[in-house]
N, C-alpha and C positions, 0 to 999 in steps of 0.2 A: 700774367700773374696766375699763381695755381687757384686763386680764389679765398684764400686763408688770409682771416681779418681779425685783429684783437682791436680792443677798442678801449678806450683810458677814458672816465669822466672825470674831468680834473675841477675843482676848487666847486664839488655837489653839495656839499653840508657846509663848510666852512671856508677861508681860505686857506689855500697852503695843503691842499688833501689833493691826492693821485688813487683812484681803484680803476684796476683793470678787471675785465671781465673774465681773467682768467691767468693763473701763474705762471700758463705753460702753453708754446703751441710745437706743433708736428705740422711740418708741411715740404710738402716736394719739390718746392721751388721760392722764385718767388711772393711776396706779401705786403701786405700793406696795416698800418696803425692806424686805425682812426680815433682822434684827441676832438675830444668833447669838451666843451668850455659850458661853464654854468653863471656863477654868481658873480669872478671878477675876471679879467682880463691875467693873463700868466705866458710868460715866457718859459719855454719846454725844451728842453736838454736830449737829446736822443743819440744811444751810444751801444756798439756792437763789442761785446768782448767774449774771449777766447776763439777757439778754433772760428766760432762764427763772420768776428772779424777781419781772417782770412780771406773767405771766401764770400762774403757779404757787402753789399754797399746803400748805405745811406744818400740819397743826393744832395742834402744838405744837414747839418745836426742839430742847427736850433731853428724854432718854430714857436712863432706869436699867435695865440688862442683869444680872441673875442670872449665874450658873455654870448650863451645860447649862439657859436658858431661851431661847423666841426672842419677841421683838417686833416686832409688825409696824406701820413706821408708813406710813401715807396717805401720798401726795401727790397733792392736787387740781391737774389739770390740766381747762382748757374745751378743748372741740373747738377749733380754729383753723384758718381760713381759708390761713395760708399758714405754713410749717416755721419755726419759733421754738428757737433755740438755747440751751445755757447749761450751766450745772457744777451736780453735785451734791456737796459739800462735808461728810463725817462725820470728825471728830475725836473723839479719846477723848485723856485722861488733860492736858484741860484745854492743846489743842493738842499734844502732845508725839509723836503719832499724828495722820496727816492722809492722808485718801483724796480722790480727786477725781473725779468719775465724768461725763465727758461725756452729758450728755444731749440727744437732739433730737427734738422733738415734730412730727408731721408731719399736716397733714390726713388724714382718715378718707378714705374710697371714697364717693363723689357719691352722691346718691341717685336712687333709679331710682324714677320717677313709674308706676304701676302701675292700670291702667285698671281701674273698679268692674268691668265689663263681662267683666274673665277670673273674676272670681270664680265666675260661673254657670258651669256646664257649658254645652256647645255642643248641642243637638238636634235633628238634621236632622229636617224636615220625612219622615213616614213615606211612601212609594211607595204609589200608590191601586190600590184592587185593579181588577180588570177591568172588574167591574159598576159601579164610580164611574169609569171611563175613560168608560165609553158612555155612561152618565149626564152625563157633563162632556158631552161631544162632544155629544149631541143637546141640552141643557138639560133634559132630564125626569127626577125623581127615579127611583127604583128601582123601586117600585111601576106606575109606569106602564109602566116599560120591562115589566114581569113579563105585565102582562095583554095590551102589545100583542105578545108572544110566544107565547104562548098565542091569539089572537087567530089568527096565522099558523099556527099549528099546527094549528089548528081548519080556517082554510080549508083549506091542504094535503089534510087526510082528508077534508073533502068531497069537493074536487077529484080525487082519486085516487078516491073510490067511485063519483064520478058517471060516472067514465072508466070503470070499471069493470064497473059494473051498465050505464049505457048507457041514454036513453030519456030523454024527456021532466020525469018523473017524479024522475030521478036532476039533471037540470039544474034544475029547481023548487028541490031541497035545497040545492045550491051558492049561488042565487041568495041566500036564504033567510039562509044562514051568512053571506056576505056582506055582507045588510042589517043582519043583528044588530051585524056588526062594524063598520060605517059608522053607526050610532047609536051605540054603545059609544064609538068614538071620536068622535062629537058632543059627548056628555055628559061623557066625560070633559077634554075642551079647554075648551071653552065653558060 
């Protein structure tokens, strides 16, 4: 049910009286009456006319009311396509009492097509640390980059002792550092 309730207190002040809480409903489907019994016991007439009893249903059209009970009856309404009019119709005391309660049914809110694709969470791709920036940018994994760092490090302090101590002897050493590194990098490309 869409949740829309009219409600009838039937025989409140005297016998033989019907008030509805309201002359009129708007609703997008179906609804339901709730019949409020007061002073004496009453049998209740419920009846769908024009367009509404078309497309409308009752489950059953009379309904016996207690003193101080409520009953609530259905009424099956389908979605529809386009605003569908018509009267809701409760007598009690065999006509003698007659309510009439405008009703109008009006399409629901369209529905909104909803891409599988929101369902997952969004996850940006994580930011690459430095060492896989260099790694990108030359092509060589990690590993390589490591030893050909080490590699440079290694000449460097040849190069500074040989500057240092000075001599033939000290340029031997550098040479030497050198060759290791220019095989090192042989073996490890090729």
């Amino acid at each position: 049910m869409s949740g829309t309730e009219l409600t009838l207190e039937i025989n409140r002040e005297t016998g033989e009286s019907l008030e509805p809480n309201s002359r009129s409903i708007e609703t997008e489907g179906s609804f339901a009456i709730r019949l409020r019994g007061h002073t004496v016991p009453a049998h209740a007439h419920c009846r769908l006319e024009g367009e509404l009893s078309r497309v409308g249903s009752l489950k059953q059209p009379n309904y016996y009311v207690e003193p101080d009970e409520e009953v609530v009856v259905p009424v099956s309404v389908p979605e529809v396509d386009e605003p569908v009019s018509g009267t809701l119709e409760i007598s009690i005391g065999y006509g003698a009492e007659v309510a009439r309660i405008a009703v109008e049914v009006v399409p629901g809110p369209p529905e909104v097509d909803v891409d599988d694709s929101l369902g997952e969470p969004h996850r940006p791709e994580p930011e690459p640390s430095l060492l896989e920036s260099i790694s990108n940018a030359v092509g060589a994994n990690p590993a390589t980059l490591g030893v050909v760092a080490l590699a440079c490090i290694a000449l460097a302090v040849a190069a500074l002792t040989a500057g240092s101590i000075g001599g033939p002897v000290a340029l031997v050493g550098v040479l030497i550092v050198a060759a290791g590194i220019v095989i090192a990098a042989g073996l490890l490309y090729y």
